[in-house]
C-alpha positions in Angstrom: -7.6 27.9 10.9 -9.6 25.3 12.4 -8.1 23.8 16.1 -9.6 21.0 18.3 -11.9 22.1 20.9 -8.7 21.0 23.4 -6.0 22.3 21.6 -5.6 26.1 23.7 -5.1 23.6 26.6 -2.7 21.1 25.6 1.1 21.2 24.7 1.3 18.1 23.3 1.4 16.7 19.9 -1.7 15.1 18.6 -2.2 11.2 17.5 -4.7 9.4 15.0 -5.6 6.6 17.0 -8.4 4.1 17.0 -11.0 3.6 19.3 -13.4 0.6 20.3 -15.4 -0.4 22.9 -13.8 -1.6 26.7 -16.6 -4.5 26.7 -19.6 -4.8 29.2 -18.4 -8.2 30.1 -15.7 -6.2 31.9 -18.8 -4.1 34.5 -18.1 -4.7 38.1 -14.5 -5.6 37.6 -11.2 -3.8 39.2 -8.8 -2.2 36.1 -5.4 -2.2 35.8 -4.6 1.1 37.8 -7.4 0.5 40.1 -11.0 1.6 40.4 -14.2 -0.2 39.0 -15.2 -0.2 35.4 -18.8 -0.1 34.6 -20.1 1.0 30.7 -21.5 4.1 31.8 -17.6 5.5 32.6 -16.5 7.9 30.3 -13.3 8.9 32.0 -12.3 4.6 31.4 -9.4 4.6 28.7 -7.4 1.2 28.4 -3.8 1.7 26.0 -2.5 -1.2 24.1 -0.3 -3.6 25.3 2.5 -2.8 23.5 2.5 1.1 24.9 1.8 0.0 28.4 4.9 1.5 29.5 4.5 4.6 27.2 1.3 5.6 29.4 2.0 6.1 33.2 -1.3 4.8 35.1 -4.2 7.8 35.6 -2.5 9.4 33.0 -4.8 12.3 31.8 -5.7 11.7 28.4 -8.3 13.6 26.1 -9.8 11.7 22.7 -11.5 14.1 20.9 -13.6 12.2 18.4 -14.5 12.6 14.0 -16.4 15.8 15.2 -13.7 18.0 16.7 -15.8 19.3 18.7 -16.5 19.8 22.5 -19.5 16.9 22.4 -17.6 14.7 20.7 -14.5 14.7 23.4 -13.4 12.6 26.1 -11.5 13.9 28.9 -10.4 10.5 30.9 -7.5 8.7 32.3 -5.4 5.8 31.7 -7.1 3.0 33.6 -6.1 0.1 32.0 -4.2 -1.7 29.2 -6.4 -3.7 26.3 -3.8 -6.7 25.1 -3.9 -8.0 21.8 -4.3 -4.1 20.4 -2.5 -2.4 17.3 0.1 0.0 19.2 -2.6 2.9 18.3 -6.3 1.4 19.4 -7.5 2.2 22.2 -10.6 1.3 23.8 -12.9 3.0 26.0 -16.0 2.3 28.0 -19.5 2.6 25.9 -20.7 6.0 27.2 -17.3 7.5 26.0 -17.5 5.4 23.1 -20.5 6.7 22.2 -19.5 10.5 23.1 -16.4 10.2 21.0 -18.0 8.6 17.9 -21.2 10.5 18.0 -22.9 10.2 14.9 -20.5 8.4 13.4 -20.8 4.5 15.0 -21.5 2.8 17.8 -18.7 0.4 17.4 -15.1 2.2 16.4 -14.1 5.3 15.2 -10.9 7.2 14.2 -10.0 10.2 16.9 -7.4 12.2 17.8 -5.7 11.7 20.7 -4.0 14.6 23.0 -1.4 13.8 26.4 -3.0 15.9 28.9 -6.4 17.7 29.8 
């Protein structure tokens, strides 16, 4: 029986989502629910549009990436919303890009996605 590295902690179903990169053009400027993104954020998770109302603003949410373990996880908040999204990408900043999708791409990955810390 194999459980995510979050799973003891969370009583919420889990969701295959997508994730992507926030964008450095976005550094220095003021999200959605407040506060400053910069790339090196790893706590910077934006929901699509089309769930905007699905996701209540600094929202904990965990990613946990490919690796389903602890180094591959994201423990962040709802910061923003990306438009123009499939109802299950997400994007997040580079650094927590990076953490999720470790070894896997620096672009996108597929990750699991739990409500909660």
């Amino acid at each position: 029986d194999t459980q995510s590295p979050t799973s003891t902690r969370l009583h919420t179903s889990a969701e295959r989502v997508k994730v992507t990169r926030y964008g450095s053009a976005f550094n220095g400027r003021t999200m959605g629910c407040g506060g400053t993104f910069w790339t090196w954020r790893t706590d910077v998770i934006a929901v699509p549009l089309a769930r905007n109302r699905e996701f209540d603003c600094g929202e904990p949410l965990t990613i946990v990436g490919p690796c389903n373990v602890e180094e591959c996880t994201v423990y962040g908040r709802r910061m923003d919303t990306c438009g123009g999204r499939p109802d299950n990408h997400f994007d997040l900043a580079d650094e927590g890009l990076a953490r999720v999708c470790l070894g896997v791409s620096t672009d996108m990955c597929y990750a699991t996605l739990y409500r909660g810390h």
